[in-house]
C-alpha positions in Angstrom: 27.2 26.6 17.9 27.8 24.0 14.9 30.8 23.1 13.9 32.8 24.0 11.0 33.1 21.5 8.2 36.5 20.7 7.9 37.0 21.6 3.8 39.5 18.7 3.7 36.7 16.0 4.6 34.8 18.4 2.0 36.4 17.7 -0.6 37.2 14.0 0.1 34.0 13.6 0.3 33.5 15.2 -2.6 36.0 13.7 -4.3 34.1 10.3 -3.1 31.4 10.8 -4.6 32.4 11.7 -8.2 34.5 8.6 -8.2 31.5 6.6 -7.1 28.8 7.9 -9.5 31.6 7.5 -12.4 32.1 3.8 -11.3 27.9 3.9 -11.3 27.6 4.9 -14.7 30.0 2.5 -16.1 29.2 -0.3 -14.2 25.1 0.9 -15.4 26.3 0.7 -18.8 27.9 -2.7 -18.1 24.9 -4.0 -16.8 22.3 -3.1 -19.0 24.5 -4.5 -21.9 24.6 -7.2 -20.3 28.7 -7.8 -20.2 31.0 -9.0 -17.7 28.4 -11.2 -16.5 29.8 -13.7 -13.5 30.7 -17.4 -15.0 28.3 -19.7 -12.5 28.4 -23.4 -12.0 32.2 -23.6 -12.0 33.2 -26.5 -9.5 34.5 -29.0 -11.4 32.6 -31.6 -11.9 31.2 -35.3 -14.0 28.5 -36.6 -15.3 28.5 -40.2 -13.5 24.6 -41.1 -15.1 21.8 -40.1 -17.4 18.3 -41.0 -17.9 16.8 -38.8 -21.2 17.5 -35.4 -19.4 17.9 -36.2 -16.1 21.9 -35.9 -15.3 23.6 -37.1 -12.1 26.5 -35.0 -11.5 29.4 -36.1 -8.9 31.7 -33.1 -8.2 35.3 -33.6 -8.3 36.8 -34.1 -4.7 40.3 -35.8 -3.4 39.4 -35.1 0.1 36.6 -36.3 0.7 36.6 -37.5 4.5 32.8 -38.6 5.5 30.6 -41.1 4.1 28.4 -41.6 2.7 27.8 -39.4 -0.2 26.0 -36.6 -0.6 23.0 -36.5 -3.5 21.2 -33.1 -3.6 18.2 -33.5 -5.7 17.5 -30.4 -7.6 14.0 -28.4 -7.8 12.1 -28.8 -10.8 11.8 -24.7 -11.6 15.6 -23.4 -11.8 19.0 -24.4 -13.1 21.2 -26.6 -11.0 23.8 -24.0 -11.1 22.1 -21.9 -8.3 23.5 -24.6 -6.1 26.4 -23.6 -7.5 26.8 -19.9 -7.9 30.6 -18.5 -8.5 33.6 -19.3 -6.2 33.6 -18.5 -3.0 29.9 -18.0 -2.7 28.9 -21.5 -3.8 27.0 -24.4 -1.8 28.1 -27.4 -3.3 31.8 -25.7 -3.1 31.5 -25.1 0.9 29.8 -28.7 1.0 32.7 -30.3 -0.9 35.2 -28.3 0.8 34.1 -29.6 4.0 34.8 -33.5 3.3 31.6 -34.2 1.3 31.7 -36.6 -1.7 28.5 -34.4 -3.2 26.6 -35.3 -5.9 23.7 -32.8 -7.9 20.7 -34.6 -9.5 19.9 -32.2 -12.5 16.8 -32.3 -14.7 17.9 -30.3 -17.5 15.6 -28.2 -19.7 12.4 -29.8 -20.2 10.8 -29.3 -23.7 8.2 -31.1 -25.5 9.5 -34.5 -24.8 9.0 -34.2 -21.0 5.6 -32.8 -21.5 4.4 -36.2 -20.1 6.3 -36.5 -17.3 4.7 -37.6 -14.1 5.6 -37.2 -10.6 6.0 -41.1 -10.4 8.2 -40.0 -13.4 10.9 -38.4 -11.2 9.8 -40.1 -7.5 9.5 -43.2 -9.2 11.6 -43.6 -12.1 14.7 -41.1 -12.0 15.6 -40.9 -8.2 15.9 -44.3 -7.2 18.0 -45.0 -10.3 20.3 -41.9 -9.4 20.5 -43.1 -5.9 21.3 -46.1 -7.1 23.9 -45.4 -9.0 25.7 -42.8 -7.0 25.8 -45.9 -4.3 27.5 -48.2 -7.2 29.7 -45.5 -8.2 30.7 -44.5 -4.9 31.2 -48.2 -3.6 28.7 -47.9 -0.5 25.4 -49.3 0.3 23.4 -45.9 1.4 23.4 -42.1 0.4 22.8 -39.2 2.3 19.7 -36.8 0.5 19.5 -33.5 0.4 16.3 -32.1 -1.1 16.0 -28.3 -2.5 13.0 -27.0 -3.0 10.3 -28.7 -5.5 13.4 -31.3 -5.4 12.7 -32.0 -1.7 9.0 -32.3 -2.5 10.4 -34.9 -5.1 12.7 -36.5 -2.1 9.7 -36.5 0.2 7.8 -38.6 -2.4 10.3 -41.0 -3.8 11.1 -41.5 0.3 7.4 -42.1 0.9 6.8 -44.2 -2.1 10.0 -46.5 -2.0 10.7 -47.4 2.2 13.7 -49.6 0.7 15.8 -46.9 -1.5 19.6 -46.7 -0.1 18.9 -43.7 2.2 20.5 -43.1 5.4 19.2 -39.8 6.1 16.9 -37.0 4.2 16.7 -33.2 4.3 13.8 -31.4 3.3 15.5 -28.1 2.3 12.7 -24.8 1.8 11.0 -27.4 0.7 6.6 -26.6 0.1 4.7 -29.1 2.0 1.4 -27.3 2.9 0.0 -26.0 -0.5 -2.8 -24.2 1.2 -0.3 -21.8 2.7 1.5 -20.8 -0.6 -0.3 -17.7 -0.6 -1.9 -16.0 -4.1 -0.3 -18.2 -6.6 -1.4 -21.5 -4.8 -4.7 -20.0 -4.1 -5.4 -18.9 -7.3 -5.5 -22.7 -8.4 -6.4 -24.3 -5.3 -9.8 -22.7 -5.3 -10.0 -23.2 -9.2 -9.8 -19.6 -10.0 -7.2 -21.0 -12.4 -6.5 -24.1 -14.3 -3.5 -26.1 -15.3 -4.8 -25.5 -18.5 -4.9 -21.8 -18.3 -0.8 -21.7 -18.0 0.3 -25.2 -20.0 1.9 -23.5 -23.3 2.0 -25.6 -26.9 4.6 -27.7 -25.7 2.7 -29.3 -23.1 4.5 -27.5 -20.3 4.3 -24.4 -17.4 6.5 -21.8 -19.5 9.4 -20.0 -17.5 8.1 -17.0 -17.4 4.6 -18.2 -15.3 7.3 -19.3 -13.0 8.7 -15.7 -12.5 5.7 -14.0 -12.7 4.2 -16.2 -9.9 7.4 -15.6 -7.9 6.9 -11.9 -8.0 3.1 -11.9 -7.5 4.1 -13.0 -3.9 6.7 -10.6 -3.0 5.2 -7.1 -5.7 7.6 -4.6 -3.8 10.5 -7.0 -3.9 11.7 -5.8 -7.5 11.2 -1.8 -6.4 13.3 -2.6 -2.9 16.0 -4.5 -5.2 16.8 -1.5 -7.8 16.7 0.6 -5.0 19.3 -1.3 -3.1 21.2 -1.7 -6.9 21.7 1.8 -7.0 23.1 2.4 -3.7 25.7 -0.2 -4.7 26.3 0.5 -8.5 29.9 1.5 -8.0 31.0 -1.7 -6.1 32.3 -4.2 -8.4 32.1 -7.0 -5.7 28.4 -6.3 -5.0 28.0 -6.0 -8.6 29.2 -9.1 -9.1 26.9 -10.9 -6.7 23.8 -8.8 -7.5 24.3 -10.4 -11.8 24.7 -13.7 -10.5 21.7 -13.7 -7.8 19.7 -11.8 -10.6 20.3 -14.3 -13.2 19.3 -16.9 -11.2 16.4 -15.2 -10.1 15.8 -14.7 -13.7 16.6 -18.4 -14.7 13.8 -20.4 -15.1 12.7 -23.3 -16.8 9.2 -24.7 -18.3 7.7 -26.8 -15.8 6.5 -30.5 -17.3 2.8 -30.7 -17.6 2.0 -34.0 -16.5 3.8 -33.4 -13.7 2.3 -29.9 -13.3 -1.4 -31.1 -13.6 -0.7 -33.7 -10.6 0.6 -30.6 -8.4 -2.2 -28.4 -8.9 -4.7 -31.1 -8.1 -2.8 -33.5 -5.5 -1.0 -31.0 -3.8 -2.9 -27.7 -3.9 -6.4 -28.9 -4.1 -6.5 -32.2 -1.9 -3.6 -30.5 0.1 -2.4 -34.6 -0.1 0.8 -34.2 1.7 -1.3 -33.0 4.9 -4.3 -34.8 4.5 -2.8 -37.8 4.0 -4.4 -38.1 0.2 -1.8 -39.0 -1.8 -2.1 -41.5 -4.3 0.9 -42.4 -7.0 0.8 -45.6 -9.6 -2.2 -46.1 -8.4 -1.7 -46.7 -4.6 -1.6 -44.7 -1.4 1.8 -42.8 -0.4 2.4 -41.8 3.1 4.6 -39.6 4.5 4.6 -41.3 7.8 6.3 -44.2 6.2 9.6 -41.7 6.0 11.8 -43.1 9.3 15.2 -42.0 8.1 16.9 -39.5 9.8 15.4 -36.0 8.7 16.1 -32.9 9.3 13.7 -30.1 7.9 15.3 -26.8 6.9 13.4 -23.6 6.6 13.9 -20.0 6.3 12.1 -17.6 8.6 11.9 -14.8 5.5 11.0 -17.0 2.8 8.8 -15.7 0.5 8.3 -18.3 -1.9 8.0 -20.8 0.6 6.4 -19.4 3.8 7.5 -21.2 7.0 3.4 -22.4 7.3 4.4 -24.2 3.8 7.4 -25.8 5.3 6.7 -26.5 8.5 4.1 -29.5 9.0 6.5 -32.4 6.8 8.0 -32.4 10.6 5.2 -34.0 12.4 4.1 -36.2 8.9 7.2 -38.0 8.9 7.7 -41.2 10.8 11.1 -40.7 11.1 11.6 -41.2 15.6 15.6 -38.8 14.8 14.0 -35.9 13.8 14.9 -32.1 13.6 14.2 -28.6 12.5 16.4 -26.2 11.7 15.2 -22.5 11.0 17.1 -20.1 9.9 16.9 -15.7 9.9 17.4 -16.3 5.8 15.3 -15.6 2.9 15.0 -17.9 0.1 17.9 -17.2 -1.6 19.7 -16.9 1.6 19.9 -20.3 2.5 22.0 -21.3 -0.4 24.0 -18.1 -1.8 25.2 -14.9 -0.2 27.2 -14.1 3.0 24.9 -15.8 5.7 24.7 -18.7 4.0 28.5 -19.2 3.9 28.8 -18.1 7.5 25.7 -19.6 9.0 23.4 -21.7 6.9 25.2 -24.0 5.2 27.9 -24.9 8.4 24.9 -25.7 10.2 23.9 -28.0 7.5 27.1 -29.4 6.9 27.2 -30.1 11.1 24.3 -31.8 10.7 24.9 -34.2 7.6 28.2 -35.2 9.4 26.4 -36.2 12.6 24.7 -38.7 10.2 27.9 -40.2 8.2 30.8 -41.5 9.3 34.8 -40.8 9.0 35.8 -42.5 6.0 37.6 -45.2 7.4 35.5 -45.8 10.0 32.8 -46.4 7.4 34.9 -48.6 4.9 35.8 -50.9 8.1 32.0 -51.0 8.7 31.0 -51.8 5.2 33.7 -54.6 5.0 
């Protein structure tokens, strides 16, 4: 025989539910207006050197205990503050917070004046100069680098293209190495289906919203799944608070430069140059096997936007002999926001960039 609701958990429950579809509504409201939006990119922070829009941010730290520094070289796609998301759910924070003197190479917001820009524009030009002077401005002779993204493709070229830049180990963070297994979007121009041309906008450059709309051509149900799970959590502020700032990120694209674009579609989709061992810059041949730092390649075993077939290979094309991989149960986003990454992703990061500096002192005494 069933039991008997009691009609005191009846009515809490009852009583649970009103209160939850009235914080629903007004947190709705709040959200399509568009108000009490999370502040992002709060860790404080300077700008330590500039090249046009390129920006080389060092975030404040007075306990730093490892050396050397930290320089995370940002994708081309998204704002830097993605690295940086709110307090307490924040990359750079967690990596600060653990001892790191951490510096963020930012592009800024290219417009009509980066139109030309070239990958030897950013390998060549703006990353050695950054490295450069974050060694200067830190006092040391070598930097540790952290790639995200198109910015580790960026890492994995300057690397390749300059054997002598102050590095004293590289990560290669979700970081697209094996264009042929981008899925649709690469497809689309690696078979010539589509031209840079066909997306290049009148100010020279991929506009933001080819970006998205490439992102969600890969994933079509992820928008349907991600309403669905909004509306489950409508009346918790905390969720609500971390589904704005993951959504405006998500959202928070910027024009691609279309120099830089053209050289993508037919270097690294078409000639696949990073795995055929194609790839020409200046006018010379760049090999990944001239990498030999220390690298460690980072993936994410549910990334969508760049599948583990993407990321994989840069592991056997690098010349580094200290060599690791480090896959993680994380989608895209999950390796740099949300609660996995601050409990699992990023420590095991931060573990590993330790293993490759040295206790402050230590390292002063060694530099001496």
């Amino acid at each position: 025989m069933p039991s008997v609701p009691n009609p005191a958990d009846l009515v809490g429950r009852v009583r649970q539910d009103v209160e939850r579809n009235l914080l629903r509504t007004r947190n709705g409201l709040k959200y399509v207006a568009g108000v009490d939006r999370p502040q992002v990119g709060l860790t404080p922070k300077d700008v330590v050197w500039s090249r046009d829009k390129a920006k080389l941010h060092r975030y404040r730290n007075d306990d730093v205990r490892f050396a050397p520094p930290l320089v995370i070289v940002h994708s081309l796609v998204s704002k830097s503050y993605i690295l940086d998301l709110y307090p307490g759910n924040s990359f750079i924070e967690q990596m600060r917070d653990a001892g790191l003197d951490v510096f963020l190479l930012d592009w800024g917001t290219p417009d009509e004046r980066e139109a030309e820009n070239t990958l030897e524009t950013y390998a060549e030009d703006y990353i050695p100069r950054a490295l450069r002077a974050a060694c200067e401005i830190a006092g040391v002779e070598e930097v540790n680098v952290l790639g995200y993204c198109f910015g580790g493709v960026l890492s994995l070229l300057a690397a390749a293209a300059g054997p002598d830049l102050p590095i004293r180990a590289l990560i290669a963070m979700a970081t697209p190495v094996d264009f042929h297994q981008m899925g649709l979007f690469g497809d689309m121009f690696g078979d010539g289906r589509l031209n840079p041309e066909d997306v290049i906008d009148a100010t020279g450059n991929v506009p933001p919203d080819v970006i998205q709309q490439s992102f969600r051509v890969l994933k079509p149900t992820a928008e349907a799944a991600t309403y669905a799970n909004l509306w489950q959590n409508l009346w918790n502020d905390k969720h609500m608070e971390g589904f704005q700032a993951m959504g405006q990120w998500t959202r928070d694209h910027i024009p691609f430069p279309g120099a830089a674009f053209r050289q993508t579609v037919e270097m690294l989709m078409r000639r696949n140059g990073m795995v055929t061992d194609s790839l020409v810059m200046s006018g010379r041949p760049v090999h990944m096997g001239d990498i030999r730092y220390p690298f460690l390649n980072v993936m994410a075993e549910k990334d969508h936007i760049v599948p583990g077939d993407s990321a994989r290979p840069v592991t056997s094309l690098v010349g580094s002999k200290d060599k690791e991989e480090l896959v993680l149960n994380a989608g895209h986003v999950g390796l740099v926001a949300g609660r996995q990454a601050k409990n699992t992703t990023i420590p095991k990061i931060i573990d590993w960039v330790i293993a490759n500096s040295d206790a402050v002192n230590d390292f002063a005494v060694k530099g001496a």
